[in-house]
Every structure is written in structure tokens, then in C-alpha cells.
ZAMARGU-4260 file (C-alpha; in steps of 0.2 Angstrom, whole numbers, plus 5000, padded with zeros to 4 digits):
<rodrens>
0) 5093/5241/5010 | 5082/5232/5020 | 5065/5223/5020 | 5053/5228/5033 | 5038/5214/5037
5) 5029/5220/5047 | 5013/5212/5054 | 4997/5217/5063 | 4984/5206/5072 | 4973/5217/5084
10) 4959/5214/5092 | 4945/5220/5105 | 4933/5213/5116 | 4920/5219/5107 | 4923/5209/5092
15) 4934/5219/5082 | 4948/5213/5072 | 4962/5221/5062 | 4973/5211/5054 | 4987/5223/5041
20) 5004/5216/5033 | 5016/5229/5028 | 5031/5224/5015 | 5044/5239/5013 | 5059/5242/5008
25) 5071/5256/5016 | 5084/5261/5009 | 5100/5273/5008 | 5114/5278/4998 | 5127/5287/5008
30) 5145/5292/4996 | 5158/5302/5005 | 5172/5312/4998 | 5186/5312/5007 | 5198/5328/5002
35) 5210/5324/5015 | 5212/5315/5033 | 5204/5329/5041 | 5189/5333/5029 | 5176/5323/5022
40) 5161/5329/5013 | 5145/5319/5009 | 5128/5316/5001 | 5113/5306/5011 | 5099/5298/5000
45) 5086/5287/5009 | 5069/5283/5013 | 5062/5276/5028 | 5045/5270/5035 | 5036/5274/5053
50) 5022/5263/5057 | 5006/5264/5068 | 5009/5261/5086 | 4996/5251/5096 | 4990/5267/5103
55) 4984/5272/5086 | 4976/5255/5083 | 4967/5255/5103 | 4961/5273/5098 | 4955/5270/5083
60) 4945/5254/5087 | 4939/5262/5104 | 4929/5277/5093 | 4927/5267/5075 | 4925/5282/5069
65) 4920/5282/5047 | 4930/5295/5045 | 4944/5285/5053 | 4945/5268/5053 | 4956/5255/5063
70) 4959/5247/5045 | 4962/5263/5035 | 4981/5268/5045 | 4996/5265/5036 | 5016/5268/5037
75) 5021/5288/5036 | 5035/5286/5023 | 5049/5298/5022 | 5063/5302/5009 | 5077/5310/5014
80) 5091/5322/5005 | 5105/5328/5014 | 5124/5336/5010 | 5134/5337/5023 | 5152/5341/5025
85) 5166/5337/5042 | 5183/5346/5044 | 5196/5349/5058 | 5204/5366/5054 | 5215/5365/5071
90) 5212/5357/5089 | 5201/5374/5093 | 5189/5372/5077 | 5179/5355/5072 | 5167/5357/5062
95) 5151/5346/5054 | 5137/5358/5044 | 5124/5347/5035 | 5107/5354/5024 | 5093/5342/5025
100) 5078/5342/5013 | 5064/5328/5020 | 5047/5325/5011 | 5033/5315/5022 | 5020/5306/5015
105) 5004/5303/5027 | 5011/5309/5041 | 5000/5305/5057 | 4992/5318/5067 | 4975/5322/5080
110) 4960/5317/5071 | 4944/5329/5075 | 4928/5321/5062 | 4915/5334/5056 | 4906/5335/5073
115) 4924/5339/5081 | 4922/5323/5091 | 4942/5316/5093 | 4945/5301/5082 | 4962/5295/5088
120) 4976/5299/5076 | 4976/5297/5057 | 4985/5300/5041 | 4983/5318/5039 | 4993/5323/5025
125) 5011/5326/5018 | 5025/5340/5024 | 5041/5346/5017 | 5054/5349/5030 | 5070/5359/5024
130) 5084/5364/5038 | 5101/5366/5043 | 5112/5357/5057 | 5129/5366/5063 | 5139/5359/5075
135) 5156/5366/5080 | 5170/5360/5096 | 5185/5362/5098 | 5200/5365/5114 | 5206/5383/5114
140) 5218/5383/5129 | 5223/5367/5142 | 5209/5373/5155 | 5195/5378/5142 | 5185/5371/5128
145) 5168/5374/5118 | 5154/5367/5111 | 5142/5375/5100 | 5127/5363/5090 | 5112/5367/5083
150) 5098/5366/5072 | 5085/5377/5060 | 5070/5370/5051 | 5056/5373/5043 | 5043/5362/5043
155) 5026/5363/5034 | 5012/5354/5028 | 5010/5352/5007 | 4992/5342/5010 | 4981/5337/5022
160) 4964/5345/5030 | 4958/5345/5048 | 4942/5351/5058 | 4949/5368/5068 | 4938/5380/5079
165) 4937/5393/5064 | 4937/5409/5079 | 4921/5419/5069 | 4913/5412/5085 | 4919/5405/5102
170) 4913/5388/5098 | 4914/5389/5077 | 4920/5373/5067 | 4925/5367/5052 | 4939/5361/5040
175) 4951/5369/5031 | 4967/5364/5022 | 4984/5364/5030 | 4994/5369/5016 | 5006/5381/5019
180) 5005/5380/5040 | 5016/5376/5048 | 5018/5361/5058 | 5011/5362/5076 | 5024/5356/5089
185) 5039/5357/5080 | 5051/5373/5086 | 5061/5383/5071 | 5077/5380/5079 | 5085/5373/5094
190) 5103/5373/5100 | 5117/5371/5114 | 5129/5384/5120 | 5144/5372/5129 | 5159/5377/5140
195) 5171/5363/5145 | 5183/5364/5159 | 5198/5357/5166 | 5202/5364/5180 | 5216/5352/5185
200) 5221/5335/5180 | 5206/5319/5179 | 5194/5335/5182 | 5181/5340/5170 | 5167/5353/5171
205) 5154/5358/5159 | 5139/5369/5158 | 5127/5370/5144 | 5114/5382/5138 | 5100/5373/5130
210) 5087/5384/5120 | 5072/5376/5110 | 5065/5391/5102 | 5042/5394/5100 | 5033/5383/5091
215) 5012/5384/5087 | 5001/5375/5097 | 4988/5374/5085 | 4985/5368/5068 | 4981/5387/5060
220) 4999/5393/5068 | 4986/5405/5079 | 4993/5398/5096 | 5011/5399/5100 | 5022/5392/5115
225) 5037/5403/5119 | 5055/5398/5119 | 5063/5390/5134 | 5078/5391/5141 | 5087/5377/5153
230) 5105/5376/5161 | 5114/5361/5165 | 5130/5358/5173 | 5141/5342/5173 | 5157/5339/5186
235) 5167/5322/5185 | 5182/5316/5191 | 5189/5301/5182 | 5205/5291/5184 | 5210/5273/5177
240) 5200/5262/5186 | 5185/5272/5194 | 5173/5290/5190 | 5163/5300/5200 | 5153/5312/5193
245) 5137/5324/5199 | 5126/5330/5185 | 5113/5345/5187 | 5099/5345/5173 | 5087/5360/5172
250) 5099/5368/5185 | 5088/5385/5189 | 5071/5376/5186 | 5065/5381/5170 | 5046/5377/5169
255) 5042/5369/5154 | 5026/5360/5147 | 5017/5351/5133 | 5005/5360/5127 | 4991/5352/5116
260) 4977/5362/5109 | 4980/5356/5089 | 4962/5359/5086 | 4964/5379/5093 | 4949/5379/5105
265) 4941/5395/5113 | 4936/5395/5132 | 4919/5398/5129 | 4913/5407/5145 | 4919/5423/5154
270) 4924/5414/5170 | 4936/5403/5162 | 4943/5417/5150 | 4947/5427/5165 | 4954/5414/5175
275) 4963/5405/5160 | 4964/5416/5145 | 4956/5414/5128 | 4965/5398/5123 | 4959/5382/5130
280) 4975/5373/5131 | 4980/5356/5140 | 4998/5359/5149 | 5006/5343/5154 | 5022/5348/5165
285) 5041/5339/5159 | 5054/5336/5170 | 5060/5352/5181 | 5077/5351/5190 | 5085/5337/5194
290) 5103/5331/5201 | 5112/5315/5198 | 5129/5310/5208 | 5136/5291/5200 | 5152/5282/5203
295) 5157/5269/5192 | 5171/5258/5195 | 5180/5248/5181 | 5186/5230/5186
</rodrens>
């Protein structure tokens, strides 16, 4: 357990002021079994708390919207379940599988009042999140390993109501309730196919298959960014008293983006639909390939 004391004391040039004490206290329990040297299983129990950033505060102030107020955000709190259980079968099978069960409350997300003007972010409403982490490693022969991790999740929102383009129109608004959606920006699974080599002595290679699977763009779950796929590839030669190493990430230059549309705006015009499509989305590009090469020497 711990006590968070967390304090707030913002202000504009404009004249407003903010000032917010939060007084929490997280907490977990975490018992383990252990059946033998090589096998443990265990049970999580735990709550935590994730407080507004100063971009929350600056946005909200900036617009002092009614229906979002500076002095109105508070902490997303979160309570967490979780079995897990760790065993080494043999030096070819590790394994660590875990079932997680988290429930949010006022969970921070894009704000849009009734005139679909942004309002910064706010305390939209609570989601359940139930999933399934697997990882599994092990060495099968003196030249060749694996690694295999991974996650699934579903993720949806039990409360919470936002403004939407409603699509009976191009440019049609108004709320609805979130229940039941699922949550935008969070992909269903993600995982890592890994192969380890050693070639000769001090030499290791690695390349890994990263996969982060679709996820909905927008609020109703009507907008969907596709899975991605990227490569990466790791060589390092390491003695006693120095390493050099050259790393690739995103080796064949996968392009990938953030995409924000939360609110699941229409182009409005024929021009942009035909040079765009229908969906009026933001793409913000993230890092493409990139190559590293590091030596490190030990003293």
C-alpha cells in the first residue's frame, strides 16, 4: 500500500485558477504458490489511480467549456484481478500464462459538447477489460532458440455517452451511449514471433515478427484500422569486457499511423470523398525503419 498526495495549482493568464488535492491510496495483494523450484502460481489483487496530465488541465481551461470544466477532472481508478501461473517444463519450454480481469472507473477520453465543438479530454465513463497474456521461450538445440508472447483483450465501455456524427446525414450529431462498444484505439491482440541464433560462440542473432492486430477508430466501432505487421532484427557480438551490436527496427518499412477520428466524421463534399474516401480521419505517421550499431565497453 501506498498513499498518493497529489496536488494541483494551475493557472492561466486569463485569470483562471485551478487548485485540486487528490489523497489515494493503492494497493495490492499479490500471494504465490509455489508447487516446486520450477513452478509458481499466483493471484494479483490491486487498485491503482491515473491522474490528469497538464495537457488535460491546459485544454480544458483554454475552451472552459460547462460541459467540461478545468475543475470538474478527476483520477481514472482502476481495480485489477489477475491469476497467473510460471513453469519450466525443460530448457526448450518456459512458460508464464496470466488471465486479467480490470474495471475502470471514469476513464479519460475526447470530449465533443452538444455543438460538436472539442472540449479537451474528460471523464467519459467506466470499461471492463478482460484478457489473456502467453508467453512461452525456451532453447531447442545449441544454435536455435524461440520466443513466442502475446496478448488478447477485450475491452469495452460499461458507461459513458459521447457526441458522434450519427451518419443519417454527412454532417448529423448527437449523443449516444457507449455501452457495449468497444473501446477505440485499443487492438484485440498483439504478439511477437521470436527466433534466436547462435551461430558461433559470443554471437547472437534474433529476428522478431511483431503483429498488433485492427482496432476501431471511432467511438461507434464503425471505423477500423488494419493490422500491422513489422520485422526487426538484432546481431550482437559480446565478449567479457566489450559488445557490439547493430539493431534493425521496422526492417522492410512497414507504414504505420495514428489515426484519430473518435467522433467518426463524414468528408462532407464530393471532392474530398473522392480524393480521401468517406472517412475524415487524421493520420499522424510513427517511426518507419530505423538501424542502430552500439558498442559498449565494460571497464
Amino acid at each position: 500500500m501506498r498513499r498518493d498526495d497529489v496536488r494541483y495549482n494551475v493557472a492561466n493568464r486569463n485569470g483562471k485558477r485551478v487548485d485540486a488535492t487528490y489523497d489515494k491510496y493503492p494497493w495490492s495483494v499479490a500471494p504465490a504458490y509455489h508447487w516446486h523450484e520450477d513452478a509458481t502460481t499466483y493471484v494479483t489483487v490491486g487498485t491503482s489511480y491515473w491522474y490528469p496530465v497538464a495537457m488535460y488541465y491546459e485544454s480544458a481551461m483554454s475552451y472552459m467549456n460547462p460541459e467540461n470544466l478545468p475543475e470538474n477532472l478527476k483520477p481514472e481508478e482502476s481495480l485489477t484481478y489477475e491469476i497467473g501461473h510460471k513453469q519450466r517444463f525443460a530448457p526448450w519450454a518456459n512458460l508464464n500464462a496470466s488471465l486479467f480481469h480490470i474495471k475502470y472507473k471514469d476513464k479519460f477520453a475526447v470530449f465533443y459538447d452538444s455543438s460538436q465543438s472539442y472540449a479537451g479530454y474528460k471523464n467519459t465513463g467506466d470499461s471492463e477489460h478482460n484478457g489473456i497474456e502467453l508467453e512461452m521461450s525456451g532453447v531447442l538445440t545449441k544454435f536455435l532458440g524461440y520466443r513466442l508472447s502475446g496478448t488478447y483483450m477485450e475491452a469495452e465501455w460499461t458507461s459513458g455517452r459521447e457526441r458522434v456524427f450519427t451518419w443519417d446525414t454527412l454532417t448529423s450529431q448527437g449523443f449516444r451511449d457507449l455501452d457495449g462498444y468497444q473501446l477505440n484505439h485499443v487492438p484485440k491482440y498483439k504478439y511477437t514471433v521470436g527466433v534466436d541464433l547462435f551461430p558461433m560462440e559470443h554471437l547472437r542473432c534474433n529476428l522478431d515478427l511483431n503483429v498488433t492486430g485492427a482496432y476501431f477508430v471511432d467511438y461507434l466501432n464503425r471505423i477500423e484500422y488494419g493490422t500491422r505487421k513489422t520485422v526487426d532484427l538484432g546481431i550482437r557480438y559480446e565478449r567479457e569486457t566489450w559488445s557490439l551490436w547493430f539493431l534493425a527496427s521496422n526492417l522492410f518499412n512497414e507504414k504505420i499511423e495514428s489515426v484519430y477520428n473518435s467522433s467518426g466524421e463524414l468528408y462532407a463534399n464530393a471532392g474530398d470523398i473522392g480524393r480521401n474516401g468517406p472517412y475524415a480521419n487524421e493520420y499522424y505517421p510513427r517511426q518507419g525503419q530505423s538501424f542502430e550499431v552500439g558498442l559498449a565497453v565494460r571497464f
